[in-house]
TORMARRO-28986 format. One line per 2 residues: their letters; for each residue x, y, z of N, C-alpha, C. Coordinates in steps of 0.02 Angstrom, whole numbers, padded with zeros to 5 digits. Layout:
# TORMARRO-28986
a) X/Y/Z/X/Y/Z/X/Y/Z ~ ...
# end
This chain:
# TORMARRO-28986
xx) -02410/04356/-00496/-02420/04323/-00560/-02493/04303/-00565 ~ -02527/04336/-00622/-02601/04320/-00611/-02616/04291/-00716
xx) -02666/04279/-00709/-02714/04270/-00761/-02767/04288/-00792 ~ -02788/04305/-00854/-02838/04333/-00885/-02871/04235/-00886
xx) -02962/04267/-00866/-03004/04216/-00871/-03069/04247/-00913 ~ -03079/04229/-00979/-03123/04267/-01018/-03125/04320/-01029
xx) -03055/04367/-01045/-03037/04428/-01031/-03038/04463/-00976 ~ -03052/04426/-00917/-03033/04452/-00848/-02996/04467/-00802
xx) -02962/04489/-00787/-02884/04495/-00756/-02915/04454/-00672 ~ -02880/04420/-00637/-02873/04381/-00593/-02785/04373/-00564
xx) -02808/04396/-00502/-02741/04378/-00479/-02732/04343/-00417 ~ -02707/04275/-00474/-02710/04201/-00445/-02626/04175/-00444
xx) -02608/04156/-00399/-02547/04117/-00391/-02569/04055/-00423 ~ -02509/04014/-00423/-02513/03935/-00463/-02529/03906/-00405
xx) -02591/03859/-00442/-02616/03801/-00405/-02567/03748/-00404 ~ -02530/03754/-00350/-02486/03680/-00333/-02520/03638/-00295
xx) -02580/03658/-00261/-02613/03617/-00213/-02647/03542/-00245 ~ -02670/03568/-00328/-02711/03507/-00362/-02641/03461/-00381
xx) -02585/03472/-00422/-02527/03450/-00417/-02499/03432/-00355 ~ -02533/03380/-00318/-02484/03365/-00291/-02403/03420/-00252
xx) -02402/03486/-00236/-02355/03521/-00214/-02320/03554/-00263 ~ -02323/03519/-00349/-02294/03542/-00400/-02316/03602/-00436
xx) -02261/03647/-00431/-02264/03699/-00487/-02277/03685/-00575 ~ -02328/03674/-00611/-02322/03679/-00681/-02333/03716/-00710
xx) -02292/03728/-00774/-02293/03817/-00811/-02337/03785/-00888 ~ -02378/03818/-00868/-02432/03835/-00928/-02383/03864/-01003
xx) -02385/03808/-01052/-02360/03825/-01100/-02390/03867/-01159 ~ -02333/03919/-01199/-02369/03985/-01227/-02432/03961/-01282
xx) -02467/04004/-01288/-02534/04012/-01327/-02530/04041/-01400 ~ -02484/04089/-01399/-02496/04142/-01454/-02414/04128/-01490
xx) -02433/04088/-01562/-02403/04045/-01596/-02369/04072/-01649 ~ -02384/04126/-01672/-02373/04158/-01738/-02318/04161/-01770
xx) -02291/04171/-01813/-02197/04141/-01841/-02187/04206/-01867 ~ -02128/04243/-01866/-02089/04306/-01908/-02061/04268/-01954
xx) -02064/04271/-02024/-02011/04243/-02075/-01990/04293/-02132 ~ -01927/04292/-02171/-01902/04331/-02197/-01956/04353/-02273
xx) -02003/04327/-02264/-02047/04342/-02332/-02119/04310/-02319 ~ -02141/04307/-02244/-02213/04293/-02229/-02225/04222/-02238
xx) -02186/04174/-02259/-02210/04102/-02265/-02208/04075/-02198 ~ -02267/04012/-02191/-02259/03988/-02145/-02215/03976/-02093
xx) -02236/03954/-02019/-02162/03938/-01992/-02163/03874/-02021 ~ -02081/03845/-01959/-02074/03799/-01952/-02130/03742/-01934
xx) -02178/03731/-01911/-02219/03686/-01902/-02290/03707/-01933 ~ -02279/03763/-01989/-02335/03775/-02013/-02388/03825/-01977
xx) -02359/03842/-01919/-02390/03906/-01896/-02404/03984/-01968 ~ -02449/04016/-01936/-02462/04065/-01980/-02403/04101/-01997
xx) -02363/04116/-02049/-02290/04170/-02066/-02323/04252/-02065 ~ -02288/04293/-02041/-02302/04356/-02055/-02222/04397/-02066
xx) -02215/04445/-02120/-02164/04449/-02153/-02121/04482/-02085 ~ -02043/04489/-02115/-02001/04524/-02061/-02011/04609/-02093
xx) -02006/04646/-02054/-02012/04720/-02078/-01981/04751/-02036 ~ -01934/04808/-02039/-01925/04842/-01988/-01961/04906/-01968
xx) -01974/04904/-01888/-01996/04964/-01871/-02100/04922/-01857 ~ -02107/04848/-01880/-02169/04847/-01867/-02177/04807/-01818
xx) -02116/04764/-01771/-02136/04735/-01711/-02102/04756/-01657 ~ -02123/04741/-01593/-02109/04767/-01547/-02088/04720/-01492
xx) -02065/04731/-01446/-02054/04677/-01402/-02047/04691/-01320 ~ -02100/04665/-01293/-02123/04662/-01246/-02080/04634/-01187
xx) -02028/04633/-01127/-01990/04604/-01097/-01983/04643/-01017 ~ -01971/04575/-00985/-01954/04600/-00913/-01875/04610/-00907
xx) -01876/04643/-00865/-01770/04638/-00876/-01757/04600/-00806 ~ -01821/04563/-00763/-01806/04535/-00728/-01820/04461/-00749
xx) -01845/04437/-00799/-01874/04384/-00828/-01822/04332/-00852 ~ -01794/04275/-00843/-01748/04234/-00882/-01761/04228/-00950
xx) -01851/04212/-00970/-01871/04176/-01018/-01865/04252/-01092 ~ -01861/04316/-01047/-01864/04378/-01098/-01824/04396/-01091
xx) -01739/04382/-01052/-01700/04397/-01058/-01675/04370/-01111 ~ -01677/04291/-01121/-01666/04261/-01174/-01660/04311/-01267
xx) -01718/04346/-01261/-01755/04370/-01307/-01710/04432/-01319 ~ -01709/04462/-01273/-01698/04537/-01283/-01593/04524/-01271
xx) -01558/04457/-01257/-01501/04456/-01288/-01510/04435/-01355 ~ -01539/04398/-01394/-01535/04390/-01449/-01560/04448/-01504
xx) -01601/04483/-01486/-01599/04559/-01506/-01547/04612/-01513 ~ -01498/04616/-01461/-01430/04647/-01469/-01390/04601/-01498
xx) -01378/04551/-01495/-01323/04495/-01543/-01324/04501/-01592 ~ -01412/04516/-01612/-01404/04492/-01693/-01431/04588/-01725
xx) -01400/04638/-01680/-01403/04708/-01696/-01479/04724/-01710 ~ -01534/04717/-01680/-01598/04719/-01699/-01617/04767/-01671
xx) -01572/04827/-01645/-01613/04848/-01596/-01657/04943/-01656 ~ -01614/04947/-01710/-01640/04987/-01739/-01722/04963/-01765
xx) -01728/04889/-01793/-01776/04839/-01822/-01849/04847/-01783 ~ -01827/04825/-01714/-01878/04791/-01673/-01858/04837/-01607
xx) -01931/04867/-01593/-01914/04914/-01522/-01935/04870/-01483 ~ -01945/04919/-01389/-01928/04866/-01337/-01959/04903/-01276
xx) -02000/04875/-01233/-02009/04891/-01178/-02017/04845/-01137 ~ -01997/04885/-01084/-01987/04864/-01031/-02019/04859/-00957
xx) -02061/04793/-00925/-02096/04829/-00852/-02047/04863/-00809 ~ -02083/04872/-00750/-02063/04865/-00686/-02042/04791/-00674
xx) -02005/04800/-00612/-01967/04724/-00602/-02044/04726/-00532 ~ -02066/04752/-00506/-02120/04737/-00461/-02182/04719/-00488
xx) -02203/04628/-00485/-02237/04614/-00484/-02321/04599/-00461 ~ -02365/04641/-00454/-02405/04646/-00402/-02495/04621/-00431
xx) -02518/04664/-00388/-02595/04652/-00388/-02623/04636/-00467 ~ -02593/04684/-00507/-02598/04673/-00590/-02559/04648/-00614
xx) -02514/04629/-00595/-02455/04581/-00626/-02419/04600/-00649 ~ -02372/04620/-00729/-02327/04676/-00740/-02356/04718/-00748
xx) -02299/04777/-00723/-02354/04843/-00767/-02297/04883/-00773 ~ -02320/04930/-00831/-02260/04990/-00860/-02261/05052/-00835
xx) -02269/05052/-00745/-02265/05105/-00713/-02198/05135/-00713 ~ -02167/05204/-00735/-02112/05221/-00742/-02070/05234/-00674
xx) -02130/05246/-00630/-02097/05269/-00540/-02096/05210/-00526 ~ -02097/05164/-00566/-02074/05100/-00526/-02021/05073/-00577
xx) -01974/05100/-00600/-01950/05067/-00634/-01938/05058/-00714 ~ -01996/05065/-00742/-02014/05026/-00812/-02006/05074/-00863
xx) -01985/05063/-00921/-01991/05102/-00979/-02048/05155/-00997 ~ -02106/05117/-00959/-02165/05133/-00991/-02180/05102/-01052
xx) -02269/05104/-01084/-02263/05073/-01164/-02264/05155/-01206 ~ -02215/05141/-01234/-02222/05200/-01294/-02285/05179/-01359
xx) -02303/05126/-01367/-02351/05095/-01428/-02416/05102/-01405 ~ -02429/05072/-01364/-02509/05046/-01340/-02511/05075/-01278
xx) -02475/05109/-01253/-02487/05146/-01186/-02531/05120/-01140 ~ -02525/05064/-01131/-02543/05013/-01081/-02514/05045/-01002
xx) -02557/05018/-00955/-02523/05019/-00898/-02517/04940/-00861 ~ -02548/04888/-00878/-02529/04836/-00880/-02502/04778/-00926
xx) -02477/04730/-00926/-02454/04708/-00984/-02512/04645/-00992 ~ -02563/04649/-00957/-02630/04609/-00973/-02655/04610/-01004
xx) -02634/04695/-01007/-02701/04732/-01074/-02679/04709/-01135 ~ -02621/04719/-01140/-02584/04679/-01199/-02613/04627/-01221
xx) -02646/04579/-01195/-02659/04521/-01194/-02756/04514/-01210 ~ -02789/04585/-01194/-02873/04567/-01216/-02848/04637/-01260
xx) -02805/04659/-01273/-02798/04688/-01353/-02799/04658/-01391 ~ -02758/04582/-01385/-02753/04543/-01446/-02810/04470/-01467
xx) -02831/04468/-01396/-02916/04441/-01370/-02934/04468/-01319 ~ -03003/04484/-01331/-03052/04520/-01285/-03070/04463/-01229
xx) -03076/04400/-01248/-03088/04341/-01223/-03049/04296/-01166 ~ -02966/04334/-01207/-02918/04274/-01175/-02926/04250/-01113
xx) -02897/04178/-01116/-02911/04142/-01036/-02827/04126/-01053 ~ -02790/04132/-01008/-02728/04108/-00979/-02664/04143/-00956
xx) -02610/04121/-00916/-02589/04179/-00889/-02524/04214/-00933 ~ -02525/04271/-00895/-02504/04325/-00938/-02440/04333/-00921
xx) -02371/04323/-00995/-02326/04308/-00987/-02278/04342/-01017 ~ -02213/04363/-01017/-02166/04400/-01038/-02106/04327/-01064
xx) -02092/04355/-01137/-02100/04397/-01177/-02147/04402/-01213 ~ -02183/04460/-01235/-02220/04457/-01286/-02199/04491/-01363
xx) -02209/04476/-01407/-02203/04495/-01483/-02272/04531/-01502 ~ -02256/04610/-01512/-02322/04646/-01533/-02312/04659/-01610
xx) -02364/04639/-01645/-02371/04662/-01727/-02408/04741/-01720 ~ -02359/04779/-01730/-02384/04845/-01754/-02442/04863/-01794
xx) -02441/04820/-01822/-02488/04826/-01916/-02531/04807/-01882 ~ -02558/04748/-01848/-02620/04704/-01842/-02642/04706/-01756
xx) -02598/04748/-01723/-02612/04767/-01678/-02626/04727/-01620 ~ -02593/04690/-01606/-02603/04598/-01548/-02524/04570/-01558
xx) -02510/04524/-01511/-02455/04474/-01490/-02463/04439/-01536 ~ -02409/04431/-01584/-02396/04357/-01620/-02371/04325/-01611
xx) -02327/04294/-01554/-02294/04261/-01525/-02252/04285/-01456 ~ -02302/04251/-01379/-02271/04224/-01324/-02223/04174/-01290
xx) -02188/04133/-01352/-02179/04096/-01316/-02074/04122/-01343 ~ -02039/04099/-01261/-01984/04133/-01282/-01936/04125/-01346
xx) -01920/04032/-01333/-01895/03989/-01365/-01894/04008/-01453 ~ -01957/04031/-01466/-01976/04034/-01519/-01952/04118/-01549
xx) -01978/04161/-01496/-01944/04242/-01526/-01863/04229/-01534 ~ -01845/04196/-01497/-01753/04178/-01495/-01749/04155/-01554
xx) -01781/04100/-01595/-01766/04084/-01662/-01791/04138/-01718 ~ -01837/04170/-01692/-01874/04220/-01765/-01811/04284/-01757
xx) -01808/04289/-01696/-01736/04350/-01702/-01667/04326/-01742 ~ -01678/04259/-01729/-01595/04231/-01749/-01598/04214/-01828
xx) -01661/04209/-01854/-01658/04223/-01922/-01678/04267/-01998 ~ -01742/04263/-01947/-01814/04323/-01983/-01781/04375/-02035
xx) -01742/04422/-01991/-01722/04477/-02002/-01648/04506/-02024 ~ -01625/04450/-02070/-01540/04448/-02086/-01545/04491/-02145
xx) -01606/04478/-02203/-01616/04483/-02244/-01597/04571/-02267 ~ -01610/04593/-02189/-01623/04677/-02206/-01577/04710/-02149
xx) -01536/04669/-02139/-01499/04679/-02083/-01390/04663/-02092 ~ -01401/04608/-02150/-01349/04607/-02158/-01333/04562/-02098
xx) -01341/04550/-02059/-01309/04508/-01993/-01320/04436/-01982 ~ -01281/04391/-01986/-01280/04321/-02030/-01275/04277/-01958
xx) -01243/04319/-01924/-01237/04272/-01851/-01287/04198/-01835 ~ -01259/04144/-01842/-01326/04096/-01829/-01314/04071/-01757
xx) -01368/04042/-01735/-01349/04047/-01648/-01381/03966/-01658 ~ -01409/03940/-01711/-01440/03876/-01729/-01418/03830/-01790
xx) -01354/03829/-01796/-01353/03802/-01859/-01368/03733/-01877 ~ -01380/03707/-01921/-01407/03651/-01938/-01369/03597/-01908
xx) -01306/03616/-01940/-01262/03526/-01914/-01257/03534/-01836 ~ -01268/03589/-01800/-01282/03588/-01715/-01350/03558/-01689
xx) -01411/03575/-01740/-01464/03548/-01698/-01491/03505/-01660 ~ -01474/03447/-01684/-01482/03391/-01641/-01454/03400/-01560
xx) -01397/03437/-01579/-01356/03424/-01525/-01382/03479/-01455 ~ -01411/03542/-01502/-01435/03616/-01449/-01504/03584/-01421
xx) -01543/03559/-01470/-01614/03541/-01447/-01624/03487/-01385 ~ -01531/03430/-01379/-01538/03380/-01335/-01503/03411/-01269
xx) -01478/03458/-01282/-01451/03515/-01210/-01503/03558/-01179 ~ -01532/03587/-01246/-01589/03627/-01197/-01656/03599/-01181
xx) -01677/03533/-01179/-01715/03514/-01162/-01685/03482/-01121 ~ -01612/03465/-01072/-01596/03438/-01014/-01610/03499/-00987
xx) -01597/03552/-01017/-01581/03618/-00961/-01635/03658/-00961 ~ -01682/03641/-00998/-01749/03697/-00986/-01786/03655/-00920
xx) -01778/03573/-00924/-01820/03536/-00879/-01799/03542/-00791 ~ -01731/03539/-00818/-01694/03531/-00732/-01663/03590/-00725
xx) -01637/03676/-00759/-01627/03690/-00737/-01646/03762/-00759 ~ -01657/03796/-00788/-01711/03833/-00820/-01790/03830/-00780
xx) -01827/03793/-00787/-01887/03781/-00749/-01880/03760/-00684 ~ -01809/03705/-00678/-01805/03663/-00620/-01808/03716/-00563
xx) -01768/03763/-00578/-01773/03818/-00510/-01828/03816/-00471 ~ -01869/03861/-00523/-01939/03857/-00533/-01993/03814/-00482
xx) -01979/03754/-00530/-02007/03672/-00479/-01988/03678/-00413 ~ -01908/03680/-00398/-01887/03682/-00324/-01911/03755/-00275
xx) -01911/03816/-00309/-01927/03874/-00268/-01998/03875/-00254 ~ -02055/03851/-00295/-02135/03860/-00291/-02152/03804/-00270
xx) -02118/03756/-00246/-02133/03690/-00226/-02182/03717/-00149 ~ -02237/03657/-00137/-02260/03676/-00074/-02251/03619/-00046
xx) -02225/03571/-00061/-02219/03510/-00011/-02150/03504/-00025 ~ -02125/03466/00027/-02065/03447/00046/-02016/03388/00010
xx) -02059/03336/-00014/-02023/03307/-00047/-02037/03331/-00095 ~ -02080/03360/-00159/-02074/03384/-00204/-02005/03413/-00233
xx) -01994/03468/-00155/-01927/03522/-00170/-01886/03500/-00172 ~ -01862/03416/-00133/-01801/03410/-00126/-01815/03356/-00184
xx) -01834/03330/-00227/-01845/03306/-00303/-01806/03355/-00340 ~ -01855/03407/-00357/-01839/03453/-00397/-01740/03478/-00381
xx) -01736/03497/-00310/-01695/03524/-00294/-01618/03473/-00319 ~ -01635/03400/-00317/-01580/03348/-00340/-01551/03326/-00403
xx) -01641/03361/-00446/-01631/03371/-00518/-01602/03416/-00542 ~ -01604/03467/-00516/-01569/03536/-00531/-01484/03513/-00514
xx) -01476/03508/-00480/-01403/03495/-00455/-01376/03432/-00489 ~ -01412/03371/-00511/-01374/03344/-00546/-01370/03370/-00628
xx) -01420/03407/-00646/-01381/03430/-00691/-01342/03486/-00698 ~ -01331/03522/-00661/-01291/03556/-00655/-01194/03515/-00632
xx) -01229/03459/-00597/-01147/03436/-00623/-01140/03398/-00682 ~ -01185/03370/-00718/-01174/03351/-00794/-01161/03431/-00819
xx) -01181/03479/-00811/-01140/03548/-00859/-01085/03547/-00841 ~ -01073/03538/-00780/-00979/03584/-00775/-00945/03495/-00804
xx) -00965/03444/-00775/-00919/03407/-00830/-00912/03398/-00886 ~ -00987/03437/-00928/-00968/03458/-01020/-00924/03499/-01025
xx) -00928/03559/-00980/-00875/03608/-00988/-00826/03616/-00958 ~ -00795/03542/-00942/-00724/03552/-00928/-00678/03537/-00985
xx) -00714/03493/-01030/-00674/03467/-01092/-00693/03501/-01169 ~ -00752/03569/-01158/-00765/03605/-01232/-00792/03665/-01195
xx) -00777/03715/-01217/-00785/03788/-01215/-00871/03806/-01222 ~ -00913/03806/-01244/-00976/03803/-01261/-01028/03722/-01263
xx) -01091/03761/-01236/-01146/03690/-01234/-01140/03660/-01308 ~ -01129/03656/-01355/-01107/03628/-01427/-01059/03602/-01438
xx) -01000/03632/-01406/-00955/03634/-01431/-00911/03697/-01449 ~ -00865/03719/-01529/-00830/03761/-01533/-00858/03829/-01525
xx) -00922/03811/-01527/-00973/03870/-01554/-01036/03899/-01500 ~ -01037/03953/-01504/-01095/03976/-01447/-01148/03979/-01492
xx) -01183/03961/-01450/-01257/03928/-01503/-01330/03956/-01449 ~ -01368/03967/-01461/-01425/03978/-01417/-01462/03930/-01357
xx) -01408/03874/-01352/-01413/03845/-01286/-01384/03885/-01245 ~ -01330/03920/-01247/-01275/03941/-01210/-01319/04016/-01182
xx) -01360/04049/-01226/-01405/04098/-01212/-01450/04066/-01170 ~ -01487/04010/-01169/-01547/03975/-01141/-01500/03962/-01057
xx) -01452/03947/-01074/-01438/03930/-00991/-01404/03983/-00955 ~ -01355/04033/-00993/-01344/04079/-00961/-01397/04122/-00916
xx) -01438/04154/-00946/-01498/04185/-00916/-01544/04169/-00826 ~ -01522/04088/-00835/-01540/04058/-00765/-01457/04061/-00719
xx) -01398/04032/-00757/-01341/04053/-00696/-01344/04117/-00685 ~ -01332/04187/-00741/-01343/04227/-00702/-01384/04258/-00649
xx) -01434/04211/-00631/-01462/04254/-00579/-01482/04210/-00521 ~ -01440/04153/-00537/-01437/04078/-00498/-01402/04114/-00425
xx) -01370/04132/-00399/-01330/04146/-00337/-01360/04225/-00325 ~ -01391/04261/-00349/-01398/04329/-00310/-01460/04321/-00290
xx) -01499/04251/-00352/-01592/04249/-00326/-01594/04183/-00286 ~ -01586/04113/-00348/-01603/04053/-00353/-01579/04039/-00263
xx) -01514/04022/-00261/-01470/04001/-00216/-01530/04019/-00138 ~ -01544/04071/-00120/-01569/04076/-00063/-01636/04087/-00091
xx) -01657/04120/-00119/-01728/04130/-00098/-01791/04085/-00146 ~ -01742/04042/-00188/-01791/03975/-00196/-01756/03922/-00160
xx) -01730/03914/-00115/-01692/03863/-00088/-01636/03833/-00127 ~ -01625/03827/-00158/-01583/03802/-00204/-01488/03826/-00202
xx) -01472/03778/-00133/-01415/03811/-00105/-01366/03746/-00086 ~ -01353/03679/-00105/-01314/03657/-00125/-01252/03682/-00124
xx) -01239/03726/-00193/-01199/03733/-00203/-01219/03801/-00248 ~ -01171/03862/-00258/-01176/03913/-00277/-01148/03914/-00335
xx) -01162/03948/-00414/-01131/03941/-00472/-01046/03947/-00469 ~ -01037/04004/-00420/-00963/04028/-00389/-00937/03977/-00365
xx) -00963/03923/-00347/-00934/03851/-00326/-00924/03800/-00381 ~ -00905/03829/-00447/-00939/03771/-00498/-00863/03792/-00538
xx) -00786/03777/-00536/-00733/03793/-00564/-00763/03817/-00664 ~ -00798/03756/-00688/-00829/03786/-00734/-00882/03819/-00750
xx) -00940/03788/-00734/-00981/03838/-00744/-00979/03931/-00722 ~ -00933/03927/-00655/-00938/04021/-00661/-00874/04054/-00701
xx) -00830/04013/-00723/-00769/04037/-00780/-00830/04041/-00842 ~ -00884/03993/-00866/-00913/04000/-00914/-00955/04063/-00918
xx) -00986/04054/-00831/-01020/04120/-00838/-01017/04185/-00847 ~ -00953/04196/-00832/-00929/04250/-00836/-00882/04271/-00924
xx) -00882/04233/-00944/-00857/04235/-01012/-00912/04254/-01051 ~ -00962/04219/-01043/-01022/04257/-01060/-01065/04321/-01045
xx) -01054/04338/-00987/-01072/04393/-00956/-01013/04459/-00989 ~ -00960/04430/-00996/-00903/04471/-01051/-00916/04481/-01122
xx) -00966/04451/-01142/-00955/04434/-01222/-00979/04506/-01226 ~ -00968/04548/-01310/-00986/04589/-01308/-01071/04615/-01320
xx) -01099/04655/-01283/-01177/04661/-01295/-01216/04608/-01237 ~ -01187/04567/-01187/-01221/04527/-01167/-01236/04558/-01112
xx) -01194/04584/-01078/-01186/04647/-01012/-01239/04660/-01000 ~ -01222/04698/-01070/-01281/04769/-01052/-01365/04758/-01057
xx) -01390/04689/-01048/-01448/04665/-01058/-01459/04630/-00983 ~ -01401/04642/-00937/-01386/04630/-00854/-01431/04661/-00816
xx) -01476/04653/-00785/-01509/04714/-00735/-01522/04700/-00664 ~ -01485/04705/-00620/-01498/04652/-00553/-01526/04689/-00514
xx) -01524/04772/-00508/-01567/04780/-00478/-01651/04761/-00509 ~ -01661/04750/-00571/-01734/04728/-00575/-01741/04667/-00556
xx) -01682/04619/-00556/-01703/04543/-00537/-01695/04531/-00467 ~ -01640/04571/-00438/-01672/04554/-00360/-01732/04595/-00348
xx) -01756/04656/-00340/-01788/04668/-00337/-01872/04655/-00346 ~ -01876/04614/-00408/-01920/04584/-00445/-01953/04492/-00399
xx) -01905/04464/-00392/-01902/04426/-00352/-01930/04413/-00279 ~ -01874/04456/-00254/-01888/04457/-00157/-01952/04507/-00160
xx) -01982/04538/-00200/-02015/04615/-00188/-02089/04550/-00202 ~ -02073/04527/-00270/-02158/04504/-00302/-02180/04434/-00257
xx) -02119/04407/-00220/-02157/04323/-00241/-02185/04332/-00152 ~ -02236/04374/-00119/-02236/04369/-00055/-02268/04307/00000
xx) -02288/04237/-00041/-02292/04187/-00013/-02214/04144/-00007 ~ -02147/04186/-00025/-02089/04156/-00026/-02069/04203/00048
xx) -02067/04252/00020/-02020/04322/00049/-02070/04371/00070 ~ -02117/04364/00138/-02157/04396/00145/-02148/04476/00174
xx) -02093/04471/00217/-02051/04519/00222/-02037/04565/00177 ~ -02024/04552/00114/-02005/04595/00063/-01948/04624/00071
xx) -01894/04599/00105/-01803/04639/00103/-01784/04602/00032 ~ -01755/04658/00022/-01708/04623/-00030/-01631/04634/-00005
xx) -01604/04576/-00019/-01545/04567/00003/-01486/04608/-00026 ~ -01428/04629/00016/-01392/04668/-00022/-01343/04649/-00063
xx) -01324/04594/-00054/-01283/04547/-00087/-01313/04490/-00115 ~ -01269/04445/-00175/-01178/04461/-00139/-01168/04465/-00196
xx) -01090/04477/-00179/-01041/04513/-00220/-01020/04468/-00271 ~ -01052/04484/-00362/-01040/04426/-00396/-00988/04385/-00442
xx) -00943/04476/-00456/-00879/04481/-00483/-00883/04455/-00559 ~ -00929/04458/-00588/-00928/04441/-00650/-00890/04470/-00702
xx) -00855/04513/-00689/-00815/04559/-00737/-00726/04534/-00692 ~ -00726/04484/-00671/-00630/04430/-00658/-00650/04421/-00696
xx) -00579/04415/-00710/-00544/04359/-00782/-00591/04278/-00776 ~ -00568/04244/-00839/-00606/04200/-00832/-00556/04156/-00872
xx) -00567/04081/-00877/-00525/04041/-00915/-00508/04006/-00974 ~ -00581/04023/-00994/-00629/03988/-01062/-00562/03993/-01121
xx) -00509/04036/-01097/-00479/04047/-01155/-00421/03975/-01180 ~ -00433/03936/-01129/-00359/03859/-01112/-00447/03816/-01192
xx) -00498/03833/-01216/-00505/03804/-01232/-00532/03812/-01299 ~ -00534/03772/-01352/-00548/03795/-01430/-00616/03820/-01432
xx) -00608/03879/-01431/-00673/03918/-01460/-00675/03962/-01544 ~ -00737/03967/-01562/-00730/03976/-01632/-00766/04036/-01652
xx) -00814/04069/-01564/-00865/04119/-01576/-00923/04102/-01622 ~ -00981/04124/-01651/-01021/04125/-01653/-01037/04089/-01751
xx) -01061/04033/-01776/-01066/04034/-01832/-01083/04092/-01874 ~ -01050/04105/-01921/-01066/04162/-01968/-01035/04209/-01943
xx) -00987/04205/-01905/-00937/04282/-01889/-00864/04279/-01871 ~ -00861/04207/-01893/-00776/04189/-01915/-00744/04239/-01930
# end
C-alpha cells in the first residue's frame, strides 16, 4: 500500500510509529456526486449527471470498502450502466495493478497498468494514498469520487431514472437509524480489524481487538430479536457490514489477530451471514481466492512468509435461519 506525493508514486506503509502504534486511514479526497440530472450533491459537492455507459468503476475484489460498491452495482442491475474493473488481488511494489497474469481484469478504458496512474490522470500533482474504489468519468477523464460510502449512495440512487430499478437500500424513515449502525460498525468493526491487524504495539491491538469484539456482541444481540441491521428491511448497513464478516474468519480471525471468537461462533451473526451471502446477486461479487490471496500475499510486515492458508472451510451456502424472523426484503421491491 503506497502513496502518490506530488504526483509521485512512493511505496510507503502507514506510519503507525508517529501514532503512537495506531493504524489511521486517511480519509477520501476526490468528492464529486453522480445525481439523476447533474445537481449538486448532498452536501453541495459538485453534481455531474447520471448517464449510461459514461462511468466506470474501479474495484478490488479483494477490497471490503469496493466490495461494498461493486454489490450495490449488481443489486441495483447497473451492470449494463456502469462498467468495471478489476486489479490483481497482489498488492506490491506499485500497489494495485491490472496485471492480467496476475489475476486482474486488466483496464479496458485507460489502459493503465497501475491504479496510481489513475490517480495523476486525474492530478498530475496528487499527494495521498491511492485507494480502491475509484469512480472514473469517461467524459472528463479523472476520478470523481473515492470515497466508498459515497459510490454506495450515488449507485443506490443516481441511476433509477434510466434504469427503472427503485430498490432503496437508504430510505428516509431508516436513516437515522443506518447512519447510527454504520458508524458503530465502520469504527469498531469495518476499520476496527484494520486498527487491531496493523497495530504495532501491544496494547494498542488488544484496545482495538476488545472494540471489535464488543461490538460484535452488540450485533448478534440486535440480531437475535430482528432479521436485518434496521430492522424489517435490508438497508446498506447490512452491505457495509457484510463485506467485513465475510472475510472475517478466512482473513481477519488469524492473520490480523483477531481470534476471540470466529463469525462461525456467532449463532447469529453467521445464520445472518450466510443469508446474505444467499441473497440473490450477492455471491457472485464473492472472490476468496483474491482475498486470501490479496491479504497473506501483500501485507509482508504481517505474513512475511507469504503462505496462504488453505482453509477453512466456510460453508456459506447451509441453510440458515433468518427465516424464524419478519423480513420484508429490500424497500421498493415489495
Amino acid at each position: 500500500m503506497g502513496l502518490l506525493v506530488d504526483g509521485k508514486w512512493q511505496d510507503r506503509w502507514y506510519d503507525t510509529e508517529s501514532h503512537g502504534g495506531e493504524f489511521v486511514r486517511e480519509s477520501a479526497k476526490l468528492r464529486d456526486w453522480i445525481t439523476p440530472t447533474g445537481a449538486p450533491g448532498p452536501d453541495g459537492q459538485r453534481g455531474l449527471a447520471a448517464e449510461a455507459g459514461r462511468y466506470h468503476l474501479y474495484v478490488s475484489l479483494a477490497c471490503p470498502w469496493a466490495h461494498r460498491a461493486l454489490i450495490m452495482r449488481k443489486l441495483k442491475g447497473l451492470e449494463a450502466l456502469v462498467g468495471v474493473s478489476h486489479t490483481s488481488p497482489l498488492m506490491l511494489d506499485q500497489g494495485w495493478s491490472y496485471r492480467v497474469d496476475e489475476g486482474s481484469s486488466g483496464d479496458s478504458v485507460n489502459h493503465v497498468d497501475y491504479h496510481h496512474q489513475l490517480y495523476t490522470l486525474t492530478d498530475s500533482n496528487y499527494t495521498g494514498r491511492v485507494t480502491v474504489p475509484a469512480l472514473w468519468d469517461r467524459q472528463e477523464r479523472r476520478i470523481v469520487n473515492n470515497e466508498s460510502a459515497e459510490i454506495v449512495r450515488m449507485l443506490n440512487t443516481a441511476f433509477d431514472g434510466l434504469t427503472g430499478n427503485r430498490l432503496d437500500f437508504y430510505p428516509d424513515d431508516l436513516r437515522d437509524v443506518i447512519d447510527a449502525v454504520n458508524a458503530d460498525v465502520y469504527d469498531h468493526v469495518n476499520n476496527g480489524v484494520y486498527k487491531a491487524g496493523f497495530a504495532t504495539e501491544q496494547g494498542v491491538y488488544e484496545k482495538h481487538f476488545a472494540a471489535l469484539f464488543d461490538c460484535l456482541d452488540r450485533l448478534e444481540s440486535r440480531l437475535a430479536g430482528q432479521r436485518y441491521l434496521a430492522g424489517e428491511w435490508l438497508t446498506e448497513a447490512d452491505i457495509r457490514l457484510f463485506t467485513t464478516l465475510v472475510r472475517f474468519d478466512a482473513v481477519y480471525h488469524g492473520h490480523f489477530k483477531c481470534n476471540r471468537q470466529r463469525i462461525a461462533d456467532f449463532p447469529n451473526l453467521s445464520n445472518y451471514l450466510r443469508e446474505l451471502y444467499q441473497w440473490p446477486g450477492i455471491r457472485d461479487t464473492v472472490d476468496f481466492d483474491h482475498i486470501k490471496r490479496h491479504y497473506y500475499y501483500s501485507h509482508p510486515t504481517i505474513n512475511p512468509t507469504r503462505i496462504v492458508p488453505v482453509g477453512p472451510s466456510l460453508a456459506l451456502d447451509a441453510p440458515h435461519d433468518r427465516d424464524r424472523l419478519t423480513g420484508r426484503g429490500v424497500r421498493g421491491g415489495e
